[in-house]
N, C-alpha and C positions, 0 to 999 in steps of 0.2 A: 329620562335616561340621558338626554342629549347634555344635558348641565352635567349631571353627573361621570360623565365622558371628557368634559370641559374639564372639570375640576382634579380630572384624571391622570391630564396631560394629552390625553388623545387628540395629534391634530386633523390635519384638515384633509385629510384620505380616509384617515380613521371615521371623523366624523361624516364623510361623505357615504360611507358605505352602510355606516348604521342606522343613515337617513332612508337606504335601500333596500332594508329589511322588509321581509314579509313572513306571514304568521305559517309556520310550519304544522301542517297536520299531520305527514309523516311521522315528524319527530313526538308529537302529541301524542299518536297512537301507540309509537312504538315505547315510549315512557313509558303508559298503560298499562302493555301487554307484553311485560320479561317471563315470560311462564317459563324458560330454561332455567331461569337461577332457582324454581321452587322443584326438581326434580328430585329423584333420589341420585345419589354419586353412581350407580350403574345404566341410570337412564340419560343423564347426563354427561357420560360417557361415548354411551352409542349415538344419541346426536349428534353430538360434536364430535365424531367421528374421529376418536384417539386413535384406536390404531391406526389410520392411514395416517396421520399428527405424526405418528410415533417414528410405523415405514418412512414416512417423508422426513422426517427430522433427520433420521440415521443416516442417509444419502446424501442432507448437505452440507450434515456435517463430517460426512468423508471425502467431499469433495473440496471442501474451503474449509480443510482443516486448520491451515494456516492462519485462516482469518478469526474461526472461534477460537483458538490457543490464543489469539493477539487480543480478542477481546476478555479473555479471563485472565489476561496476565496483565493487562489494562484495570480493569474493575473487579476482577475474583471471581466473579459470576460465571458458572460452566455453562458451556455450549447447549446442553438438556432444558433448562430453565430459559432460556432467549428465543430456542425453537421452539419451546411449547406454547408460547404466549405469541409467537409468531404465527401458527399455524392455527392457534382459539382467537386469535382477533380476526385476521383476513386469511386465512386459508394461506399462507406464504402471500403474501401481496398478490392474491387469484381476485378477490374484491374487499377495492378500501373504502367502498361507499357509494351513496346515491342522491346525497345530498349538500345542498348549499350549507357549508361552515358558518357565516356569521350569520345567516337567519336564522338555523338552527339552535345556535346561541343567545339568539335572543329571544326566542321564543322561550326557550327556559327559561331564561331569566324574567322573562316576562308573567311565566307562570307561575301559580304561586306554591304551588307544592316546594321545590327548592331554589326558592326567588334568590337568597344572598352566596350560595353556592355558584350559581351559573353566573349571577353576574359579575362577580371576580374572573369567571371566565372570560363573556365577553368583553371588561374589558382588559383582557388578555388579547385577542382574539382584534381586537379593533388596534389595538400596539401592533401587531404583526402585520397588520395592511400597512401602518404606517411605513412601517421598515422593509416591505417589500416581503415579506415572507409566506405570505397569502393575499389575496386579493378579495374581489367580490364574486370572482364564479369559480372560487375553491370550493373544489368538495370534497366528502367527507363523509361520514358513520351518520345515523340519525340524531345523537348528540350532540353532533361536533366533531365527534373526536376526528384524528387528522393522521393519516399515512398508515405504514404497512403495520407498524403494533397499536394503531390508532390512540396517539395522545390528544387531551383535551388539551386547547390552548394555553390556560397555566401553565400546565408542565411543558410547556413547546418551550416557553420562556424559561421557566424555571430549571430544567435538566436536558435539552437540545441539545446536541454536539454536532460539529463537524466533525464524522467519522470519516470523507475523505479526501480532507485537506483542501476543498474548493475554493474555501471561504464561505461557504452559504451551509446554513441547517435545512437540510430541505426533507423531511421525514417520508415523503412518497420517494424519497431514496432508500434504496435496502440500507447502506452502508451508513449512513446517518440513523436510519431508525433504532437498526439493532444495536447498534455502539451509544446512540440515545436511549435506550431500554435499559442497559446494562449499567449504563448512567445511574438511570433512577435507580437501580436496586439499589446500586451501590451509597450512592447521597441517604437513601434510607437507611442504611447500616447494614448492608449487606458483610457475614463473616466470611473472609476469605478464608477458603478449604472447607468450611465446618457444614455441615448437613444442612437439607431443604425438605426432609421431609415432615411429616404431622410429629409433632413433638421435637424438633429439631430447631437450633437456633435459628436458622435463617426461613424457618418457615411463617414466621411472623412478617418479615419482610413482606413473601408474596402477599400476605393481607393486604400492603399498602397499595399492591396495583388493584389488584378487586376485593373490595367487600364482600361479595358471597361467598359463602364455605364451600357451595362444591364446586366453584370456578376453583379455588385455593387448592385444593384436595388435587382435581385433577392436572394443573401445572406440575404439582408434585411429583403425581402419579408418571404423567409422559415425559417430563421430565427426566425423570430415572430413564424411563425406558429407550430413551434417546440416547443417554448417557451412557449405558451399558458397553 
């Protein structure tokens, strides 16, 4: 992997950090064991605790009205859809993780279940020590993923914004994360005004952030109910 890091472009932070890697069993187990994504959409509801998603979504966005209007007038994306995938990844930024980011990532990659998937990641992920944007004791989700809507490093690269104007994308910032969420819907063809729910144009979108159906289903679902 280290050539292949080399041949990457990854210099000599990058490379030093993926020399620092250690084998994550965390992340192994927790790969294993998604039993949430195989529930039914009402069991997977009360888990993931939607109505309090739902009560807390409505609150912040009556409090920072201003900032979800600026984010839907920015990318289209209403305030309903930002909080709900806010509130299904880390509970509003209550926990973004417990683990180290680039072992993590390389453990995946390292694994061979989705060996060429993660490793686009890590070397995403090793680019971003380079540039200062994570280090070697970032942490993060059991994946990887990184900040309050937990993105994998790819997309750190690939849809990151500065949402407020520091100069730095730093996604364990609210303001960065959710203006970088809103980001990706939008880069995925998110239709400004047009629907999110099941059978609605932009419900396709939400596929692009999670593959499972009843993650997709209930974004939707508190979504609205935020929105209301």
């Amino acid at each position: 992997m280290t050539k292949e890091a080399g041949r990457a472009g990854v210099g000599a932070r990058g490379q030093k950090a993926l020399m620092g890697t250690s084998y994550s069993t965390k992340t192994i187990g927790a790969d294993r064991n998604q039993k949430s994504f195989k529930y039914t959409l009402s069991k997977f509801l009360q888990v993931r605790g939607a109505d309090a998603i739902v009560s807390q979504g409505r609150k912040r966005k009556a409090k920072n009205a201003d900032f979800y209007a600026g984010l839907e007038r920015s990318y289209g994306v209403p305030a309903g859809v930002v909080l709900a995938i806010h509130g299904m990844e880390t509970g509003f930024g209550g926990f973004m993780g417990d683990t180290n980011v680039v072992s993590a990532i390389a453990t995946l990659a390292y694994d061979c279940r989705r060996t060429e998937f993660f490793t686009g990641h890590l070397l995403a992920a090793l680019e971003l020590v380079d540039r200062g944007t994570i280090n070697t004791k970032t942490i993060g989700a059991k994946h990887g993923e990184i900040g309050h809507t937990q993105f994998l490093p790819g997309n750190v690269l690939a849809y990151g914004v500065d949402g407020n104007g520091d100069g730095l994308v730093d996604l364990t910032n609210q303001t960065d994360a959710l203006a970088s969420t809103a980001n990706f819907l939008a880069q995925k063809g998110w239709k400004r005004g047009a629907g999110y729910q099941k059978g609605e144009p932009n419900y396709a979108i939400i596929k692009e952030w999670n593959a499972a159906s009843v993650y997709q289903e209930a974004i939707a679902i508190m979504g609205s109910g935020i929105d209301q």
